[in-house]
mmCIF file as Biopython writes it, N, C-alpha, C and O atoms, coordinates in Angstrom:
data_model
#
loop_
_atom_site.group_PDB
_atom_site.id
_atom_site.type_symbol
_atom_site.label_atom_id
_atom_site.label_alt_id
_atom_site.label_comp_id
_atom_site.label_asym_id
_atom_site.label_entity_id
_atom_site.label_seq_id
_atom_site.pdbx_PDB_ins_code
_atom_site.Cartn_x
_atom_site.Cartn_y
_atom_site.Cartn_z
_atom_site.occupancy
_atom_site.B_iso_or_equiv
_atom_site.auth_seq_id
_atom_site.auth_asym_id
_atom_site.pdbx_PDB_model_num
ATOM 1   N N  . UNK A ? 1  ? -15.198 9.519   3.384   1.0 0.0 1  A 1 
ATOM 2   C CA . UNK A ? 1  ? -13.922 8.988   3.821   1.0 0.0 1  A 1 
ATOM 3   C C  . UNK A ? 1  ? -13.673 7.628   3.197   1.0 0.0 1  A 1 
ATOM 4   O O  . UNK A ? 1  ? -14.395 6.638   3.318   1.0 0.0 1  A 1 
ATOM 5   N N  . UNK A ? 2  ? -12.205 7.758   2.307   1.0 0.0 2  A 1 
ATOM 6   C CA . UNK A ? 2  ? -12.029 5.993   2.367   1.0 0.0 2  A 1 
ATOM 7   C C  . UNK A ? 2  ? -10.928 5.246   2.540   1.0 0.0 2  A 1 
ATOM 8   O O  . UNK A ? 2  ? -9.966  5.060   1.794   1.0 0.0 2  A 1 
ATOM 9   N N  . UNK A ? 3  ? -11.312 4.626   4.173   1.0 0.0 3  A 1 
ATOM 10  C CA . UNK A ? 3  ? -11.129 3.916   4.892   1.0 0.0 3  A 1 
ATOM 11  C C  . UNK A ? 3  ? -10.270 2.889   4.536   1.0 0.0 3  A 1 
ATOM 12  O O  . UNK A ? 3  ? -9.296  2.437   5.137   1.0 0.0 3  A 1 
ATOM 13  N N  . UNK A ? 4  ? -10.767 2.585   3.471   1.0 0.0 4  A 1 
ATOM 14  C CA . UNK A ? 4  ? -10.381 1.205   2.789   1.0 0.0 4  A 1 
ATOM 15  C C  . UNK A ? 4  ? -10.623 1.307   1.443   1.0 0.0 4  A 1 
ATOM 16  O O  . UNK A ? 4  ? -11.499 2.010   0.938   1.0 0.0 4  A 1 
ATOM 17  N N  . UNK A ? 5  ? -9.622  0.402   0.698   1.0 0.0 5  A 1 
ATOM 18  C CA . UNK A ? 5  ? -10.067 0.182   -1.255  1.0 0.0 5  A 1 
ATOM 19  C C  . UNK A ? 5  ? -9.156  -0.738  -1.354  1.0 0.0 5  A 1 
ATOM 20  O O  . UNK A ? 5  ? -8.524  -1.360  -0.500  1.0 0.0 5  A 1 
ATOM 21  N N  . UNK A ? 6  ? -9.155  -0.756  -2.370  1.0 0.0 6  A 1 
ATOM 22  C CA . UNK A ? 6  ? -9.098  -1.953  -3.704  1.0 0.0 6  A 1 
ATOM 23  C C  . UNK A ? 6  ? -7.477  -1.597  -3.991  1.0 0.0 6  A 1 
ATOM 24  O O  . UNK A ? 6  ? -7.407  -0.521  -3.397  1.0 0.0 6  A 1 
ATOM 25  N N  . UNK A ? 7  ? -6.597  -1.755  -4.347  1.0 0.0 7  A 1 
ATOM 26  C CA . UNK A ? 7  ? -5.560  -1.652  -4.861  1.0 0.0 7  A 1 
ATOM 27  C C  . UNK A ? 7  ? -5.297  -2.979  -5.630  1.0 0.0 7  A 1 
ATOM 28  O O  . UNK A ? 7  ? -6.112  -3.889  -5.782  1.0 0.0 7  A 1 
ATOM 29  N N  . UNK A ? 8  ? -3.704  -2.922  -6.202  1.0 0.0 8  A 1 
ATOM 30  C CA . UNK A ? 8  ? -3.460  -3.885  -6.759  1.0 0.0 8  A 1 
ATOM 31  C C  . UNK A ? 8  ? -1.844  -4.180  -6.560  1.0 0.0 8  A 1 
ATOM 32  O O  . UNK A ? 8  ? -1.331  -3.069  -6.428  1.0 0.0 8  A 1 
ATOM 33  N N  . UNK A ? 9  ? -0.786  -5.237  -6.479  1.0 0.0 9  A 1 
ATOM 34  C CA . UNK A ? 9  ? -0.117  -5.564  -6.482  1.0 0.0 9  A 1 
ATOM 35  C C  . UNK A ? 9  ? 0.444   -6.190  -7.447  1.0 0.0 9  A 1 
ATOM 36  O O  . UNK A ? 9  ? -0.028  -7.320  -7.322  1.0 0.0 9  A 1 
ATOM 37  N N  . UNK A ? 10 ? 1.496   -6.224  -8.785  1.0 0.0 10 A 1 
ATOM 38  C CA . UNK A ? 10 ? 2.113   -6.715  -10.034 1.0 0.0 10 A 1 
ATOM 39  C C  . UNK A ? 10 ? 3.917   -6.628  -10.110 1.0 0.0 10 A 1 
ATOM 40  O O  . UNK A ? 10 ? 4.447   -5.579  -9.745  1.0 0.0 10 A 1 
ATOM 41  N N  . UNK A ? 11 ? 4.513   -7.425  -10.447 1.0 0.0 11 A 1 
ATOM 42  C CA . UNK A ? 11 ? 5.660   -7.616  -10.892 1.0 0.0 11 A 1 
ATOM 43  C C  . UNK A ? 11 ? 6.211   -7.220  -12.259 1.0 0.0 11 A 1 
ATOM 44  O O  . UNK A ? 11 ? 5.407   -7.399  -13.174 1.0 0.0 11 A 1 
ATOM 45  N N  . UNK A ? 12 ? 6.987   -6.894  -12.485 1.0 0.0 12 A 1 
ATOM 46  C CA . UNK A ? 12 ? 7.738   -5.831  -13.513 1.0 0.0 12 A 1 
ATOM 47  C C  . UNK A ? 12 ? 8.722   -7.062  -14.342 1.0 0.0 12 A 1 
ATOM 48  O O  . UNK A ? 12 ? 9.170   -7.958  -13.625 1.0 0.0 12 A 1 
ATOM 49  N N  . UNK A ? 13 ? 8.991   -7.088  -15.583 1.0 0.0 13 A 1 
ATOM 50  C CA . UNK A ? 13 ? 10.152  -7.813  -15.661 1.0 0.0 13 A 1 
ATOM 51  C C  . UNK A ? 13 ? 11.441  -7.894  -15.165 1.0 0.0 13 A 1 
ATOM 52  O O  . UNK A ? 13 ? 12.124  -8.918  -15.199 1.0 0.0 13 A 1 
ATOM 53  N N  . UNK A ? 14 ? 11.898  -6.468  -14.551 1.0 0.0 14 A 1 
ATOM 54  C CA . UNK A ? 14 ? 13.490  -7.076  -14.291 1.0 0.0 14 A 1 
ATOM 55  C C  . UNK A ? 14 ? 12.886  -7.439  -12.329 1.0 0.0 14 A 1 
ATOM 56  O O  . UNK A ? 14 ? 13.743  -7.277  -11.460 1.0 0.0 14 A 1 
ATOM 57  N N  . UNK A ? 15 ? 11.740  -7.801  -11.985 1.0 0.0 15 A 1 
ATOM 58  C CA . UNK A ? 15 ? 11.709  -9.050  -11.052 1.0 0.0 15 A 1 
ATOM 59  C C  . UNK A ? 15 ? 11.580  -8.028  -9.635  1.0 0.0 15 A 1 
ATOM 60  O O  . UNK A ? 15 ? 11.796  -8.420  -8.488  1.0 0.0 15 A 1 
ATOM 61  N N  . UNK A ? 16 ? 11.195  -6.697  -10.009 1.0 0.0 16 A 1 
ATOM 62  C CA . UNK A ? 16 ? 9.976   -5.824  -9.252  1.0 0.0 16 A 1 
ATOM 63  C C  . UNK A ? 16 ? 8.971   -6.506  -8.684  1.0 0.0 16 A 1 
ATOM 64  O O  . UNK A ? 16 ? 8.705   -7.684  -8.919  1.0 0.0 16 A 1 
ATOM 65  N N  . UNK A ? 17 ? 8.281   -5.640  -7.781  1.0 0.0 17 A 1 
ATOM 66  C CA . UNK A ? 17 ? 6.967   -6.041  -7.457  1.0 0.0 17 A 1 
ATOM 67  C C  . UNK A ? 17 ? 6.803   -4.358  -6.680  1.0 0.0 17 A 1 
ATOM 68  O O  . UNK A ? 17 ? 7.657   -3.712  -6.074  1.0 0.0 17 A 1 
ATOM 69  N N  . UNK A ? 18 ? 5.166   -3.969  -7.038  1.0 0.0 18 A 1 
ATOM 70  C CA . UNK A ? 18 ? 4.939   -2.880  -7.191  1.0 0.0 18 A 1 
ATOM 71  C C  . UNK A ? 18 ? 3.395   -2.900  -6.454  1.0 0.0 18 A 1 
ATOM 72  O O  . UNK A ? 18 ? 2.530   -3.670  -6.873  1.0 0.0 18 A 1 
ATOM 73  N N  . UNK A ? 19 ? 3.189   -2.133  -5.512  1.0 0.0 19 A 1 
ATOM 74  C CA . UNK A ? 19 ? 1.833   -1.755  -4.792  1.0 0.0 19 A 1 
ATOM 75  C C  . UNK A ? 19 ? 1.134   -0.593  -5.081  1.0 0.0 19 A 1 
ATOM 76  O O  . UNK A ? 19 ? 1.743   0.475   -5.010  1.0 0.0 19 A 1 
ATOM 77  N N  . UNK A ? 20 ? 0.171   -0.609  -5.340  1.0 0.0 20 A 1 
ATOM 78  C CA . UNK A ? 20 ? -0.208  0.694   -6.156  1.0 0.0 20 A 1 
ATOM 79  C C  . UNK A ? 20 ? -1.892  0.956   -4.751  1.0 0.0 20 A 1 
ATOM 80  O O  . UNK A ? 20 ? -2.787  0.203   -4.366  1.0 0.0 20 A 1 
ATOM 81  N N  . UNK A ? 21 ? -1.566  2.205   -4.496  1.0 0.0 21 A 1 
ATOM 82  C CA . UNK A ? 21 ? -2.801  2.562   -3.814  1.0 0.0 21 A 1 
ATOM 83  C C  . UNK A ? 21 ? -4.193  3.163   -4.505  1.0 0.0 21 A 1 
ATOM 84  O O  . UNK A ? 21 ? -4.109  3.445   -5.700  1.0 0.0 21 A 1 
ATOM 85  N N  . UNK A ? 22 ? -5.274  3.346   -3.936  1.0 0.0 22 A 1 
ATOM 86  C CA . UNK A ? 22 ? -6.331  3.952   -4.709  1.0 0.0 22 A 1 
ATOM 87  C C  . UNK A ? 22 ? -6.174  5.135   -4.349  1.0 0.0 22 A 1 
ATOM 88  O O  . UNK A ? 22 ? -6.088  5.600   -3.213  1.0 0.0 22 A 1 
ATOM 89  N N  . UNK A ? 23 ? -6.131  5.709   -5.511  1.0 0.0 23 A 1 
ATOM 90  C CA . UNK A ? 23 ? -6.062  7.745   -5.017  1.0 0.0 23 A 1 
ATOM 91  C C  . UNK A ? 23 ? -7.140  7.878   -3.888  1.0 0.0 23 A 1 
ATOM 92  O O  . UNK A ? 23 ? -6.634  8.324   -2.858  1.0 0.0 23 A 1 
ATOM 93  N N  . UNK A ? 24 ? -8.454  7.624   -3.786  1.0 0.0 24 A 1 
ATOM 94  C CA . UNK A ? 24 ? -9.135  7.853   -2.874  1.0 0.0 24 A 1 
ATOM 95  C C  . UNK A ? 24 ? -8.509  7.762   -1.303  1.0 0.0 24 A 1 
ATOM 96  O O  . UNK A ? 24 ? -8.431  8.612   -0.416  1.0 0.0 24 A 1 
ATOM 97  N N  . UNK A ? 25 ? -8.256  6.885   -1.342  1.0 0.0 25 A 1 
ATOM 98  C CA . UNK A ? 25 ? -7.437  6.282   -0.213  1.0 0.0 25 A 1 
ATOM 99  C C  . UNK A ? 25 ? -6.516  7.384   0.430   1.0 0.0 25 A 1 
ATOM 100 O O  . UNK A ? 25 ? -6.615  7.950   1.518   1.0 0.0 25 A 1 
ATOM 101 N N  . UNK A ? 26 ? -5.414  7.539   -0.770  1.0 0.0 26 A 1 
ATOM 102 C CA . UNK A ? 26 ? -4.385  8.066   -0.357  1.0 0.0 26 A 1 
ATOM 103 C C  . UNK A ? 26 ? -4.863  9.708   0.143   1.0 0.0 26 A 1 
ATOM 104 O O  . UNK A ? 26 ? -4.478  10.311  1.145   1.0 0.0 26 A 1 
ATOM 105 N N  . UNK A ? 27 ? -5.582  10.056  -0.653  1.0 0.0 27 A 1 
ATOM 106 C CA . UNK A ? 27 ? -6.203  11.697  -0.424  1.0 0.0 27 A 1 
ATOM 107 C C  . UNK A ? 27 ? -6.988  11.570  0.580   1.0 0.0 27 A 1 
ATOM 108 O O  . UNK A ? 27 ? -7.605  12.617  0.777   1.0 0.0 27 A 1 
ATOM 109 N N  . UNK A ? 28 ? -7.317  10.503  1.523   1.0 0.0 28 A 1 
ATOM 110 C CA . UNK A ? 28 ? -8.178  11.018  2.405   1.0 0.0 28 A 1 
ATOM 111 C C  . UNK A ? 28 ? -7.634  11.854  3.444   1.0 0.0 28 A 1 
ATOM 112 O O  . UNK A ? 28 ? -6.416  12.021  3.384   1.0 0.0 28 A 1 
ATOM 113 N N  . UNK A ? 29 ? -8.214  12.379  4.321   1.0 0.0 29 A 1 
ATOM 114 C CA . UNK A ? 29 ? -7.474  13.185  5.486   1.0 0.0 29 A 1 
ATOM 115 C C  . UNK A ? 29 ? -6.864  12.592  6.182   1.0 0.0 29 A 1 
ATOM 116 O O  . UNK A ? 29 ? -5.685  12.932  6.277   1.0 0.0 29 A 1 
ATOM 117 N N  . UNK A ? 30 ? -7.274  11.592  6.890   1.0 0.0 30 A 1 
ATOM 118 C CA . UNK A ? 30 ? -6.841  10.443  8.098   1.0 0.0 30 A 1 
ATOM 119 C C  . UNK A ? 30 ? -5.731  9.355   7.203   1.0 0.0 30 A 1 
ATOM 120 O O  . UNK A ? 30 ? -5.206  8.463   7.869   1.0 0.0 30 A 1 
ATOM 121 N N  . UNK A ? 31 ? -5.463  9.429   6.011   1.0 0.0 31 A 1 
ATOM 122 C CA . UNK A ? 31 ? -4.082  8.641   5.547   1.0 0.0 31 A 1 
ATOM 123 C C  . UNK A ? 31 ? -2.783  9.237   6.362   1.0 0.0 31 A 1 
ATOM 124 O O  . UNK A ? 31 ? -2.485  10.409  6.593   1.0 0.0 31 A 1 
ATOM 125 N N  . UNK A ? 32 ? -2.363  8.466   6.583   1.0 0.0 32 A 1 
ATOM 126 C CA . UNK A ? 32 ? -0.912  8.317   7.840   1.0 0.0 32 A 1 
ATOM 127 C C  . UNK A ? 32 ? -0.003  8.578   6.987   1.0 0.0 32 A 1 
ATOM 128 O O  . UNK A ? 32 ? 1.043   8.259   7.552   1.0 0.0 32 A 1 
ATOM 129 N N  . UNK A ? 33 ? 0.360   9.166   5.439   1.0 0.0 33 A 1 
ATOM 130 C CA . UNK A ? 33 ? 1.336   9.147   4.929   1.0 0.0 33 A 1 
ATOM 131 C C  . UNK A ? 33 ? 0.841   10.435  4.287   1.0 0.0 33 A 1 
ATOM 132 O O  . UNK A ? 33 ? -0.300  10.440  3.824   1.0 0.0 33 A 1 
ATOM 133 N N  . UNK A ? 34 ? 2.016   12.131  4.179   1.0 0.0 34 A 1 
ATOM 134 C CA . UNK A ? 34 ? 1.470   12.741  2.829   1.0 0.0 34 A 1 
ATOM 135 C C  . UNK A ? 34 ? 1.132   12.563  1.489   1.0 0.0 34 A 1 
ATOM 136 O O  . UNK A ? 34 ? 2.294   12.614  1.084   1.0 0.0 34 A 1 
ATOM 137 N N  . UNK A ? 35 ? 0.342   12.360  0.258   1.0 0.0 35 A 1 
ATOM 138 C CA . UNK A ? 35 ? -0.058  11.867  -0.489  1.0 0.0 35 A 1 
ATOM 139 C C  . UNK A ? 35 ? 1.763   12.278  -1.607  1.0 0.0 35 A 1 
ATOM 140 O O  . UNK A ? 35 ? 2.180   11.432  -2.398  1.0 0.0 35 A 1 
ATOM 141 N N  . UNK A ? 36 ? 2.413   13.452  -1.421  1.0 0.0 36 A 1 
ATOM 142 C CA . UNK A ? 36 ? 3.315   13.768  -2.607  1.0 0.0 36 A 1 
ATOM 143 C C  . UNK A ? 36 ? 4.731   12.826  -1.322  1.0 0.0 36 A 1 
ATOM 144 O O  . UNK A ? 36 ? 5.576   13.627  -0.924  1.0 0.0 36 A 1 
ATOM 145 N N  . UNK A ? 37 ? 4.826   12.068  -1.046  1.0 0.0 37 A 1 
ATOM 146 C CA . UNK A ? 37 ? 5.966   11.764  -0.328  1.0 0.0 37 A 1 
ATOM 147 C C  . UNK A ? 37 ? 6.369   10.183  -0.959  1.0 0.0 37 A 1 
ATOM 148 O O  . UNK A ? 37 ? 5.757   9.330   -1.602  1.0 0.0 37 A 1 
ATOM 149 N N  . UNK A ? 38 ? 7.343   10.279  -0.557  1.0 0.0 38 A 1 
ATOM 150 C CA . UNK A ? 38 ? 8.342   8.724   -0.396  1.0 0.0 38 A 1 
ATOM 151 C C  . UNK A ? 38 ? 8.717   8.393   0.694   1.0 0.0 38 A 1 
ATOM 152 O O  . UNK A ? 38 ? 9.623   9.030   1.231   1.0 0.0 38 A 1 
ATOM 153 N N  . UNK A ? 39 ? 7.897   6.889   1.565   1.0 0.0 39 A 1 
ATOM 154 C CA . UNK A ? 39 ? 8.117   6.981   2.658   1.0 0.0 39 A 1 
ATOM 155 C C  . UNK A ? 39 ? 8.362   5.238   2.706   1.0 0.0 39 A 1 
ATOM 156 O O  . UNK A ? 39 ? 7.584   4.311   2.476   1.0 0.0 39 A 1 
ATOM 157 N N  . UNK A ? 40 ? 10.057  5.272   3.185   1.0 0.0 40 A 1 
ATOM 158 C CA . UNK A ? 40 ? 10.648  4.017   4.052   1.0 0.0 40 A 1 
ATOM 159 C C  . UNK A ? 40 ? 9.622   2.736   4.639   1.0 0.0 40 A 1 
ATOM 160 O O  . UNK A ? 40 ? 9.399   2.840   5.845   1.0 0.0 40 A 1 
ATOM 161 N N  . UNK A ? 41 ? 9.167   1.908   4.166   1.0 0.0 41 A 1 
ATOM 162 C CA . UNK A ? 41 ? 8.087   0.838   5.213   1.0 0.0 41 A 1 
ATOM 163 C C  . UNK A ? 41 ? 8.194   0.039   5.222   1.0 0.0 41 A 1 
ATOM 164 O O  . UNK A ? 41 ? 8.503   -0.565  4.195   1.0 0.0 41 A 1 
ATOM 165 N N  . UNK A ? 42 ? 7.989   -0.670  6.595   1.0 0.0 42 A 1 
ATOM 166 C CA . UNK A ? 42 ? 8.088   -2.539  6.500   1.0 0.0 42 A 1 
ATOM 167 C C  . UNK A ? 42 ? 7.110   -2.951  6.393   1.0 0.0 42 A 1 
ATOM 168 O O  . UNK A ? 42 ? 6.153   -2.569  7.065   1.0 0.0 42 A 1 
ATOM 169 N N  . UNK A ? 43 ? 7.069   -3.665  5.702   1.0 0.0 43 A 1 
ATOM 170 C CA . UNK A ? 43 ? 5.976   -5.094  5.192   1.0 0.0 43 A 1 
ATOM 171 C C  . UNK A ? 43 ? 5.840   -6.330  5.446   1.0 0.0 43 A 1 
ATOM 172 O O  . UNK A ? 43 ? 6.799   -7.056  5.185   1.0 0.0 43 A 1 
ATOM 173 N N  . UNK A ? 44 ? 5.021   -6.727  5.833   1.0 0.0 44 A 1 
ATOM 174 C CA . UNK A ? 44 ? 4.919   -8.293  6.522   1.0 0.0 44 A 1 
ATOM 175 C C  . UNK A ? 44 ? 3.626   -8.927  6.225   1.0 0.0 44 A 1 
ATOM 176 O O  . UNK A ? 44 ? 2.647   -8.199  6.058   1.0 0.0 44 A 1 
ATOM 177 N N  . UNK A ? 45 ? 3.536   -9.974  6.155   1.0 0.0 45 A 1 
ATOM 178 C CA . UNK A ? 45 ? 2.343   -11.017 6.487   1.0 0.0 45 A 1 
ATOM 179 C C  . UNK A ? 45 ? 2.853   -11.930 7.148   1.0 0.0 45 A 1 
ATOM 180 O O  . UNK A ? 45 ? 4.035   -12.068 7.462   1.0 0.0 45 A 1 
ATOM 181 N N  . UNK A ? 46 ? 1.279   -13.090 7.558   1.0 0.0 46 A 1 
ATOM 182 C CA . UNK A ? 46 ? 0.990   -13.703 8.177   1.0 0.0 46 A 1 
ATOM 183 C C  . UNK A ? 46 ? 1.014   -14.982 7.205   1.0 0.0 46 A 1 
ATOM 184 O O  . UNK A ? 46 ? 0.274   -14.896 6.225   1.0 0.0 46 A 1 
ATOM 185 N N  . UNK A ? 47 ? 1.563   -15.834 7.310   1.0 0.0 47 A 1 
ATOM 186 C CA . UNK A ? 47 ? 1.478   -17.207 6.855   1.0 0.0 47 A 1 
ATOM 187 C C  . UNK A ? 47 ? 0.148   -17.620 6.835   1.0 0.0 47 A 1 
ATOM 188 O O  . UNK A ? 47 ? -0.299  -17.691 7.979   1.0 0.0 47 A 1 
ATOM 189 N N  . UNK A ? 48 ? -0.965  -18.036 5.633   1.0 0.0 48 A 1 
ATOM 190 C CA . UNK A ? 48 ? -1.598  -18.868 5.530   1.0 0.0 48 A 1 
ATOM 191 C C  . UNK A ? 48 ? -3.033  -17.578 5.236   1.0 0.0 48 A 1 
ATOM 192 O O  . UNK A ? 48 ? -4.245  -17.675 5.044   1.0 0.0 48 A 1 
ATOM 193 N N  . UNK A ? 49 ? -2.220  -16.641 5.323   1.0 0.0 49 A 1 
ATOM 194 C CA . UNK A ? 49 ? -3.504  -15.351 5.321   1.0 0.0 49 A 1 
ATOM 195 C C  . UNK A ? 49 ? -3.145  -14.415 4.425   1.0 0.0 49 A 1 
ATOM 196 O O  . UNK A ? 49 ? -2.007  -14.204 4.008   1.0 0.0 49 A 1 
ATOM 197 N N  . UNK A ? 50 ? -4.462  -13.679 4.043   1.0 0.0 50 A 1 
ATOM 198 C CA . UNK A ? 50 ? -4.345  -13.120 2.252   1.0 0.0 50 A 1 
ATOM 199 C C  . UNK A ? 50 ? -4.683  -11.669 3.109   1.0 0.0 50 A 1 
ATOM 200 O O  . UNK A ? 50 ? -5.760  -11.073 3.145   1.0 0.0 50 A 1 
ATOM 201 N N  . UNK A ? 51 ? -3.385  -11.307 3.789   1.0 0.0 51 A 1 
ATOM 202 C CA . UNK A ? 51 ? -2.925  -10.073 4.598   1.0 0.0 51 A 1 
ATOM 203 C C  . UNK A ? 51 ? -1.790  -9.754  4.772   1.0 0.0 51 A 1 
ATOM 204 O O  . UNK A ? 51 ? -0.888  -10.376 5.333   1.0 0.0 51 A 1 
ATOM 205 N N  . UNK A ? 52 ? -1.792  -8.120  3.983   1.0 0.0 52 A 1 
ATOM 206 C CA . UNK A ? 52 ? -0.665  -7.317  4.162   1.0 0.0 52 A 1 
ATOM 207 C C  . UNK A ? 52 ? -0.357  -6.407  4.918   1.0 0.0 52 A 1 
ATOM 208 O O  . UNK A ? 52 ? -1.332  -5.746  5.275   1.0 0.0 52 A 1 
ATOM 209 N N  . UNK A ? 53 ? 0.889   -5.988  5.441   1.0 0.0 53 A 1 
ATOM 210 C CA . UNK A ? 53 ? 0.583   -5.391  6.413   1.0 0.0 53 A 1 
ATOM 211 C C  . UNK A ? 53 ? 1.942   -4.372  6.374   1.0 0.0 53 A 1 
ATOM 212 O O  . UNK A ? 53 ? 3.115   -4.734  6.457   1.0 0.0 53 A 1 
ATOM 213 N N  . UNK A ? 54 ? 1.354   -2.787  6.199   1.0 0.0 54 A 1 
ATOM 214 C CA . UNK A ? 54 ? 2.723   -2.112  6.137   1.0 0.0 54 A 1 
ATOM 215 C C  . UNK A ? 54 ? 2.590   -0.808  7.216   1.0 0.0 54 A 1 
ATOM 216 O O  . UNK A ? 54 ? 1.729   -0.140  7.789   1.0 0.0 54 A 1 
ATOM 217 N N  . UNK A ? 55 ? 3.882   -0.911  7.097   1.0 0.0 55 A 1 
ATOM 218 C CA . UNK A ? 55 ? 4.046   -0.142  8.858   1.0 0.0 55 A 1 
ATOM 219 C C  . UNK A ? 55 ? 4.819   0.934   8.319   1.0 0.0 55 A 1 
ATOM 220 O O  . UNK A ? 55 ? 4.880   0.954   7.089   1.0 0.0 55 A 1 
ATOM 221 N N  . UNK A ? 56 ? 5.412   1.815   8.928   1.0 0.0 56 A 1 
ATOM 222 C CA . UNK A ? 56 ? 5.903   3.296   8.645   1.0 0.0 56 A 1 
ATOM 223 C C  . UNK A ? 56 ? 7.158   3.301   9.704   1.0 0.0 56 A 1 
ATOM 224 O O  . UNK A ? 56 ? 7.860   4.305   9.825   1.0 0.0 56 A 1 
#
């Protein structure tokens, strides 16, 4: 199972920003999202903390 990984976060020139998951991740069973979908989410952090946080 994985629980957790590594991803990465990068900006595009026309001023994107792009989250990319680890396939592992996404294929596990217990991922909260189908792996072939497009799904609506809010995103937030916490001021002063190197935490993201996305909701469904």
């Amino acid at each position: 199972m994985a629980r957790q990984g590594r991803g990465s976060m990068f900006a595009t020139k026309d001023g994107r920003y792009f989250v990319y998951l680890p396939k592992d991740l996404v294929e596990d069973t217990a991922f909260p999202f189908p792996p072939k979908s497009s799904v609506h989410v809010k995103i937030r952090f916490k001021a002063g903390k190197k935490e993201l946080i996305i909701e469904a």
